[in-house]
C-alpha positions in Angstrom: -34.9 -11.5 -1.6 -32.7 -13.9 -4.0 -29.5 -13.5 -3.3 -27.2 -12.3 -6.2 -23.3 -12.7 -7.3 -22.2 -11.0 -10.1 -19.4 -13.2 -11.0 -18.4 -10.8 -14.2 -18.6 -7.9 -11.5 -16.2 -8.8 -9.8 -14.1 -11.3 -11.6 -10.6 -9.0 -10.7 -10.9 -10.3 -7.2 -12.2 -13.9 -7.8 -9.1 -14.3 -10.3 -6.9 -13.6 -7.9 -8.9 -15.9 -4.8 -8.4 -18.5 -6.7 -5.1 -18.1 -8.1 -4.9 -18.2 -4.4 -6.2 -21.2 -4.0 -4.2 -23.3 -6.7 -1.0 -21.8 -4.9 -2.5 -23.6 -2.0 -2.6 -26.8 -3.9 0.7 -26.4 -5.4 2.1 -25.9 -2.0 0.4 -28.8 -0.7 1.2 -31.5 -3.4 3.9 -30.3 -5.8 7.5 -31.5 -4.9 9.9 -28.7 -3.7 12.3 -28.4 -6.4 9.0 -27.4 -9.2 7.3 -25.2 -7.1 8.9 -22.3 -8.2 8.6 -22.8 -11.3 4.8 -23.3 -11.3 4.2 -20.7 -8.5 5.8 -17.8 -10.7 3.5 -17.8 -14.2 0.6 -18.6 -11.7 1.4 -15.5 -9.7 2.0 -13.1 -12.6 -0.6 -14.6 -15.6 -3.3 -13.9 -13.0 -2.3 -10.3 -12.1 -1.8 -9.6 -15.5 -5.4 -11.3 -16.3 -7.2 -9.4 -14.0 -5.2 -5.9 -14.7 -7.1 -6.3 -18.2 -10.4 -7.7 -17.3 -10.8 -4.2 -14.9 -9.8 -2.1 -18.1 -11.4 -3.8 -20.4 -14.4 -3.7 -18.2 -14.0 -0.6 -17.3 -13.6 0.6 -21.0 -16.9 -1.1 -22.2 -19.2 0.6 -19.0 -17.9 3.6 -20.4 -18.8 2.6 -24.1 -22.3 1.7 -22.2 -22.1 -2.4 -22.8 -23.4 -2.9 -19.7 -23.9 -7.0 -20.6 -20.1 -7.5 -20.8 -20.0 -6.9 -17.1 -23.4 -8.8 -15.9 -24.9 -5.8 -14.2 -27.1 -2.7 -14.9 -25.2 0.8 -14.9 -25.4 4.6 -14.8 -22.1 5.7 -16.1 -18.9 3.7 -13.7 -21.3 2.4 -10.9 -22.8 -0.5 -10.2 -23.7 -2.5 -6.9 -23.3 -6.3 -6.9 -23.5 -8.9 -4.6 -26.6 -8.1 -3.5 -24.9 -4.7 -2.1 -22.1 -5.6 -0.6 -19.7 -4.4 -3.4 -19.6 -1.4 -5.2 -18.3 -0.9 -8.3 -17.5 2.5 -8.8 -14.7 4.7 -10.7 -12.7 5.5 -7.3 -12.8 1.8 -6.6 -12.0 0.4 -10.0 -9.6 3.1 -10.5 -7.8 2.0 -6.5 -7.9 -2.1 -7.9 -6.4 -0.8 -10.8 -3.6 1.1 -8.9 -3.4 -2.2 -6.9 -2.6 -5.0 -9.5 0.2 -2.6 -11.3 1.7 -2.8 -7.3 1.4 -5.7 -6.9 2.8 -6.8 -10.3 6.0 -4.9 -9.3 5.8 -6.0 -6.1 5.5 -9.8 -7.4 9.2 -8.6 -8.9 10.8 -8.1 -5.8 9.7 -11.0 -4.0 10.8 -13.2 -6.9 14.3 -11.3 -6.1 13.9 -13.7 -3.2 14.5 -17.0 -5.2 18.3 -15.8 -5.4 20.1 -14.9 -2.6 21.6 -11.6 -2.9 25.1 -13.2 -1.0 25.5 -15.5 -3.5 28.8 -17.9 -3.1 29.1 -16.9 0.1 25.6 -17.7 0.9 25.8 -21.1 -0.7 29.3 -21.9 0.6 27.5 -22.4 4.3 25.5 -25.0 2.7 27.3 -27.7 4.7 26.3 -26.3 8.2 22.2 -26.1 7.2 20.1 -28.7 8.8 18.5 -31.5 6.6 19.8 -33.8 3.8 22.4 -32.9 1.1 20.0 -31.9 -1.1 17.7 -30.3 0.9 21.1 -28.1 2.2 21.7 -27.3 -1.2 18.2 -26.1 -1.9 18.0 -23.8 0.7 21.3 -22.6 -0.4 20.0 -21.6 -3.8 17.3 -19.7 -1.7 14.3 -21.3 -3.4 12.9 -22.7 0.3 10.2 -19.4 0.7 7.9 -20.3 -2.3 5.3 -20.3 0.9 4.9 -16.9 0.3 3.4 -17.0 -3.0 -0.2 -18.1 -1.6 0.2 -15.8 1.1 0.9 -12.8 -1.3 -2.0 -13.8 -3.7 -4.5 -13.7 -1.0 -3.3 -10.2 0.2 -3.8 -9.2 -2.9 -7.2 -10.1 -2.5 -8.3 -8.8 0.1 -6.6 -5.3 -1.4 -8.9 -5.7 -3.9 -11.9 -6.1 -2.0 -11.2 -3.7 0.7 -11.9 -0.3 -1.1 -15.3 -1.7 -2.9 -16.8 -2.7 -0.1 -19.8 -1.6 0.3 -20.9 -3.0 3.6 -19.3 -2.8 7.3 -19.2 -6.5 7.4 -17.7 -7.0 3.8 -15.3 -4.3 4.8 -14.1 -6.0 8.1 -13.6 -9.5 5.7 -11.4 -7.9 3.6 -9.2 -6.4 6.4 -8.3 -9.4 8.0 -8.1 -11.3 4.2 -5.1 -9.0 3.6 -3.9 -8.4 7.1 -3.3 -12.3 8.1 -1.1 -12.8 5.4 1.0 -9.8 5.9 1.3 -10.1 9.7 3.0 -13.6 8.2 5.1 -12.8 6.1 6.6 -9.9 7.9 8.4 -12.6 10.2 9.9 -14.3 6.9 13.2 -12.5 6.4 15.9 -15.0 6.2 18.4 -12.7 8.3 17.8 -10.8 11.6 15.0 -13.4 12.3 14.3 -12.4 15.7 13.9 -8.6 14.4 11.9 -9.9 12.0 9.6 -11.8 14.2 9.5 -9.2 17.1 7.8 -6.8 13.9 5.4 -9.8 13.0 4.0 -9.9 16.5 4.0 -6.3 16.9 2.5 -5.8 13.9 -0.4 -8.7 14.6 -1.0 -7.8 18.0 -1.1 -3.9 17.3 -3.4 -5.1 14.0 -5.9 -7.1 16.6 -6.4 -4.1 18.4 -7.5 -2.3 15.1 -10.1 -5.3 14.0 -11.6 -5.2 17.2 -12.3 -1.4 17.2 -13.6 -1.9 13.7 -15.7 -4.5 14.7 -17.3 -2.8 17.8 -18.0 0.2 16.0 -19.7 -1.8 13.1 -21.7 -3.2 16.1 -22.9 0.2 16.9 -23.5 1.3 14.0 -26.0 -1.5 13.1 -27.5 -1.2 16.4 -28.3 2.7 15.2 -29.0 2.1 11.6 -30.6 -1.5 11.5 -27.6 -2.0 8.8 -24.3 -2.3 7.9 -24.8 -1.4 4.1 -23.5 2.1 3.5 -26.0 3.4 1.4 -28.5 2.7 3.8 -26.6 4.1 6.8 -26.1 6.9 5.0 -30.1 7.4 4.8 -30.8 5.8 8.5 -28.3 8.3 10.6 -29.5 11.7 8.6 -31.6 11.5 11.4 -30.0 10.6 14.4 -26.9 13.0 13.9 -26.2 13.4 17.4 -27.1 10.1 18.9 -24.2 9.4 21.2 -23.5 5.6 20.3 -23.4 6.4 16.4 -20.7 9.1 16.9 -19.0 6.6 19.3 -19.6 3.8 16.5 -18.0 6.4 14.1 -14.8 6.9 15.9 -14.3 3.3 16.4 -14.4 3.0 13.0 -12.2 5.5 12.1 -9.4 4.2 14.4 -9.5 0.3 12.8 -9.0 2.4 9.2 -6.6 4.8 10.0 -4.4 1.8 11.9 -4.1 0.7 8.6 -3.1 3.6 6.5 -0.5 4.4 9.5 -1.8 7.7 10.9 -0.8 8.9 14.6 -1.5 8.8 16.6 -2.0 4.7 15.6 1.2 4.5 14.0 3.4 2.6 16.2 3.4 -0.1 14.3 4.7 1.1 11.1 8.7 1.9 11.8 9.4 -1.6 13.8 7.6 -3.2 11.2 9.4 -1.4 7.8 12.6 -2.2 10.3 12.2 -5.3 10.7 10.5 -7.0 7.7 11.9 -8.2 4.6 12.7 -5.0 2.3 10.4 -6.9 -0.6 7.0 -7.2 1.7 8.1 -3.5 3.1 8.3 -2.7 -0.8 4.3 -4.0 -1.2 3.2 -3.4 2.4 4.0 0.3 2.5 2.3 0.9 -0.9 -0.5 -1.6 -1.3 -1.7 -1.3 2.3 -1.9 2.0 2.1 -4.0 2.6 -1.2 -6.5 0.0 -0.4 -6.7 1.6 3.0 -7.4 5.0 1.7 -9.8 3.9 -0.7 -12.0 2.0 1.9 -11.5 5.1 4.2 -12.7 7.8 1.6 -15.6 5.1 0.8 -16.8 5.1 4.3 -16.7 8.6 5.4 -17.4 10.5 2.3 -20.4 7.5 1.1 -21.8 5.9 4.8 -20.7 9.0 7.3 -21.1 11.6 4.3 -24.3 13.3 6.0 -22.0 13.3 9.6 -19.1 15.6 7.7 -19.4 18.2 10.7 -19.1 16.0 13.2 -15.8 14.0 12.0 -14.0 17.0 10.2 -12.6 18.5 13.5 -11.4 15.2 14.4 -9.7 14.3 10.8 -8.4 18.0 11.0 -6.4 16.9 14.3 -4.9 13.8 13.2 -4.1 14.9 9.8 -2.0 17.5 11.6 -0.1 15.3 14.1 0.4 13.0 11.6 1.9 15.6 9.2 4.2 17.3 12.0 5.0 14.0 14.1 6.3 12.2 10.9 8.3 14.6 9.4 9.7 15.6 12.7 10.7 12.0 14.0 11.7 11.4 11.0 14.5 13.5 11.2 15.9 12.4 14.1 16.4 8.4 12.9 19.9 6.9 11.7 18.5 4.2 10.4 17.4 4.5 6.7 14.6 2.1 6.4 12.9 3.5 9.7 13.4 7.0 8.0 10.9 6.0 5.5 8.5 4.4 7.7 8.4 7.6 9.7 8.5 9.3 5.9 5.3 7.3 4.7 3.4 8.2 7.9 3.7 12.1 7.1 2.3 11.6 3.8 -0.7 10.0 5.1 -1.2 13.5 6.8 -1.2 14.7 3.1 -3.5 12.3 2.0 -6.0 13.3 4.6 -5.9 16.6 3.6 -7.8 15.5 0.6 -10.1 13.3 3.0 -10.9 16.7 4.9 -12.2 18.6 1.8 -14.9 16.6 1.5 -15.3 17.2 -2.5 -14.8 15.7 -5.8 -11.7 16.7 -6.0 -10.6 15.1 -3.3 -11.4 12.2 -4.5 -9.7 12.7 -7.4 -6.6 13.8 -5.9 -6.0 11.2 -3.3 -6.6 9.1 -6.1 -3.5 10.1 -8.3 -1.3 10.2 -5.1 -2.0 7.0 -4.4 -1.3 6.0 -7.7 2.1 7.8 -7.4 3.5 7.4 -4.0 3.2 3.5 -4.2 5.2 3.7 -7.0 7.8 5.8 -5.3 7.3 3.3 -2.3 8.5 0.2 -4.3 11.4 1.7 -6.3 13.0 3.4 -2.8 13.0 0.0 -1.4 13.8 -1.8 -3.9 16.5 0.2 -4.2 17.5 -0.1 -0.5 17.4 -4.0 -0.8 20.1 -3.7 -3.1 22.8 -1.9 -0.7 24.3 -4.5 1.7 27.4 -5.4 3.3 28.6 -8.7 5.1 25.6 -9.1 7.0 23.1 -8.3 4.7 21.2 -4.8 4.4 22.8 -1.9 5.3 20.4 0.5 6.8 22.5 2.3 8.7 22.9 5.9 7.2 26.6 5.8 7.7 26.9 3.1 5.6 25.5 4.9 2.9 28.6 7.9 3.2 30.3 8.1 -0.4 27.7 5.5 -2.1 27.4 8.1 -5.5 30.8 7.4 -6.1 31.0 3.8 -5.2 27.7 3.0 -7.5 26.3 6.5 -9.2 23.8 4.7 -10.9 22.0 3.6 -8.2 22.5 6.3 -6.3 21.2 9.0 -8.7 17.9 6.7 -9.1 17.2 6.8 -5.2 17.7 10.4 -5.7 14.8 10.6 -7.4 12.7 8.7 -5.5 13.5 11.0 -2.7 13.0 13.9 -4.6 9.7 12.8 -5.3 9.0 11.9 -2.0 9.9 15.5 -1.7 7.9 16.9 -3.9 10.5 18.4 -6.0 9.0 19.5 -9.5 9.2 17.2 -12.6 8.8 14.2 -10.3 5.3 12.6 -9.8 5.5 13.6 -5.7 5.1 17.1 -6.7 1.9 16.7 -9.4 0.8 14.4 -6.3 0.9 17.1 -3.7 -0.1 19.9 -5.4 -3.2 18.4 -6.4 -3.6 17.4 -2.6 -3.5 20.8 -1.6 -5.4 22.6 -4.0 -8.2 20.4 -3.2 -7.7 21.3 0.5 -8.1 24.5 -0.3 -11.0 24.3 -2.6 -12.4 22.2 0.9 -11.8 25.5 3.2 -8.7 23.6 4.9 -6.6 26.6 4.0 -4.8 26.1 7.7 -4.4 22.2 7.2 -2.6 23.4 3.7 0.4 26.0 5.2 0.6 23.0 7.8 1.8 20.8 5.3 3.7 23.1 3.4 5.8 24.0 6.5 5.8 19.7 7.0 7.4 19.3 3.4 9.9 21.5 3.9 11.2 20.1 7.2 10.6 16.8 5.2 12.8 18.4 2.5 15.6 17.8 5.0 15.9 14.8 6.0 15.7 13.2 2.0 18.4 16.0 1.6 20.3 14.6 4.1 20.9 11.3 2.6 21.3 13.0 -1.2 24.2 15.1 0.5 25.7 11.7 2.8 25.4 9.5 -0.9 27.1 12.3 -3.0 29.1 14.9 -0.7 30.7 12.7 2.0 33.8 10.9 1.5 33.5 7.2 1.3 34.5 5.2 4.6 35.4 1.9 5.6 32.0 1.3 6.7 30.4 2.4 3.4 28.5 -0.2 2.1 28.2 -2.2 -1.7 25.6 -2.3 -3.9 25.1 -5.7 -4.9 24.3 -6.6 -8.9 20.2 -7.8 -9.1 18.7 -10.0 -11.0 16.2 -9.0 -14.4 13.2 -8.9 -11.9 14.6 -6.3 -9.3 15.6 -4.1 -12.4 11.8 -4.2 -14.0 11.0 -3.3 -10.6 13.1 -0.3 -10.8 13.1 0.5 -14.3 8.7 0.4 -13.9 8.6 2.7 -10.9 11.6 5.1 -11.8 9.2 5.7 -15.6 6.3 5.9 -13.8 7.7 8.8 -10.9 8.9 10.7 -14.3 5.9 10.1 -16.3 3.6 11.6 -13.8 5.9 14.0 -13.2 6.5 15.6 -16.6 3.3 14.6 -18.6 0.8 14.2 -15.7 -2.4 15.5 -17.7 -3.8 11.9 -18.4 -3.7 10.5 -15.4 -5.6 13.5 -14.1 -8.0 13.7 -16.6 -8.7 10.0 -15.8 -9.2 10.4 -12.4 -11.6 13.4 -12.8 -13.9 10.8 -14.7 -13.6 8.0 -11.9 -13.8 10.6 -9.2 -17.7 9.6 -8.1 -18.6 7.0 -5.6 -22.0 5.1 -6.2 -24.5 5.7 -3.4 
């Protein structure tokens, strides 16, 4: 059979390969002092190029001009490189959700280029290593433009991770954006042994996960002859209780749900969100998780769709420990970024409510939560970025005592975001959850539904907590400042607080769109 690339197909991810790529170059051959300055417009023209090349594309499949896009079509489906991608509406509709991250998140690592100490920062030029100029470049904070090429090919592999359509593509796009992440989380320029104890935690731990992935792919080829989905699908309808395929299925299942941070294989995820720079926690904690979820639905509801009764009961019980155990632990931690980590792993239980229904509209659900929780994800840490004292963040929640006097503005806005972490009404948390659970119950997961109810409450506490500590404590001496950011940190904020509102107050759209992309192509 000739093999085929559909180079229109999938033109979202080859933009952003080889915008990659030219970072590479510009890394490689561009003097120090202009690399900023080229690595920026590169960075952003080619999210922004891609975000509209997938609308427009999507846009004329709907309108039926199938030639815009190289490739035949029934409605938003289409299979392309000789069937190892699938273009569908879940998985346009996740690369979508992607770019607008990572476009925000492209923000807050540009935040980077200034150091948030300022004078004081620069004032220590003298006692860096190197020349006089090269002191007083790394003063200015410009010295990281390293993580540009890193961050484009992440994005890649985001991109390619919930269309894959084969175990093997699948397993190339989770190291393609793993590597560079496990990289970048041992870049912060302060606490660098924190940082780099997360990196190696976070690699090692993420090793683990590939190799499970990898040796259930193995068995599930040696059951099914292949690794495409479709045809697994077909091939194990009838070997349903063949030992190694359930075996080759649970493998699997622990390399995704690593990734998307569920217990019990979320050890990982509050060292790392500790101990990383705020802006990769910012894109990490949102992008990773999306991209996860979407290659997750893809594989059990498309390749393991036929084996729902066998990996239900399993889903059921880590949905609910990771539910309880995150809300629960994260009520005990001082420490406000590790509150979130813990934070982000019970709503993964929420998520996988959706997973457990096992119908379109839990598809479509997990889909608009996605969409607003890694909004919520960047503006909360953006937000905590901004909150420092004399040795950088302040994570500490004590240092947070009095802050809604000290600077109300900020304040009120991480109110918000916690509120819609919450899932307080008129905040996109709460459209997010109640479409969650209402497709739970539609799925018969009626007991995995009061579960999380009686989890967002206890949840209800701990954002509480710090609302109270920001607004109703007196401030100490220990109460931290909010240093002034630059233009890009406020688009970041000023994009995610809209979007939290938006979906919020006039929800209706978003829904409506993704009840249309709520099919996967088989």
């Amino acid at each position: 059979m000739k093999p085929s690339f559909e180079y229109a197909a999938l033109a979202p991810i080859v933009i952003m390969l080889t915008a990659g790529v030219l970072s590479v170059v510009i890394e490689a051959f561009v003097p120090r002092t202009y690399r900023r300055g080229l690595q920026l417009p590169l960075v952003f023209v080619s999210i922004a190029g891609s975000f509209v090349y997938l609308v427009s594309s999507a846009t004329a499949i709907l309108n039926g001009d199938a030639a815009m896009t190289g490739g035949q079509y029934q409605g938003l489906r289409q299979i392309a490189a000789g069937g190892s991608v699938a273009i569908d509406g879940p998985g346009m509709f996740t690369q979508g959700t992607l770019l607008l991250v990572a476009f925000v998140g492209a923000l807050l690592f540009a935040e980077r280029s200034v150091d948030p100490q300022g004078d004081a920062f620069a004032s220590r030029a003298s006692t860096l290593p190197g020349s006089e100029d090269e002191r007083q470049f790394t003063a200015q904070g410009w010295s990281q433009t390293e993580i540009w090429p890193l961050f484009l090919f992440a994005v890649s592999g985001m991109l390619l991770f919930p269309v894959s359509n084969d175990l093997l593509t699948m397993f190339i796009a989770l190291e393609v954006l793993s590597l560079p992440l496990y990289l970048l989380a041992g870049m912060a320029r302060r606490r660098r042994l924190l940082s780099q104890e997360a990196s190696l935690k976070y690699f090692v731990l993420g090793a683990f996960s590939s190799a499970f992935f990898l040796f259930g792919s193995a068995l599930i080829y040696s059951v099914a002859g292949s690794m495409t989905f479709g045809t697994v699908a077909t091939a194990l309808t009838d070997t349903l209780q063949d030992p190694i395929l359930l075996t080759g299925v649970g493998l699997i299942a622990v390399g995704l749900l690593f990734k998307v941070g569920a217990v019990p294989f979320h050890q990982w995820t509050p060292d790392v969100y500790q101990g990383s720079p705020t802006p990769l926690v910012a894109f990490m904690g949102a992008g990773t998780k999306i991209a996860a979820f979407g290659a997750l639905f893809r594989t059990f509801y498309v390749a393991f769709g036929g084996l729902r009764w066998e990996w239900r009961p399993m889903m059921w019980v880590i949905a609910i420990l990771t539910m309880v155990v995150g809300s629960i632990l994260a009520v005990t931690q001082t420490d406000i970024k590790r509150m979130l980590a813990y934070s982000s792993v019970a709503h993964t239980g929420f998520i996988l409510i959706a997973l457990v229904a096992t119908t379109p509209s839990g598809i479509s659900s997990s889909l608009f939560y996605l969409l607003a929780y890694g909004f919520t994800t960047l503006g909360v840490f953006a937000l905590v970025s901004l909150v420092r004292d004399s040795t950088g963040e302040a994570t500490h929640l004590s240092q947070w005592a009095g802050l809604g006097k000290k600077s109300p503005v900020v304040a009120s806005i991480f109110a918000l975001f916690l509120f819609a972490l919450a899932g307080i009404p008129l905040t996109s948390g709460f459209t997010g959850k109640f479409a969650v659970f209402t497709a739970g119950v539609e799925g018969g997961a009626n007991a995995l539904v009061i579960v999380a109810v009686v989890s967002s409450a206890i949840a209800a506490f701990f954002y509480a907590r710090v609302v109270v500590l920001m607004f109703f404590t007196p401030e100490t001496e220990n109460t931290a400042d909010v240093v002034i950011p630059s233009y890009f940190t406020i688009a970041a904020i000023g994009i995610s607080t809209a979007v939290t509102l938006l979906l919020g107050i006039v929800p209706q759209p978003v829904l409506d769109a993704v009840v249309k992309a709520g099919v996967f192509v088989r």
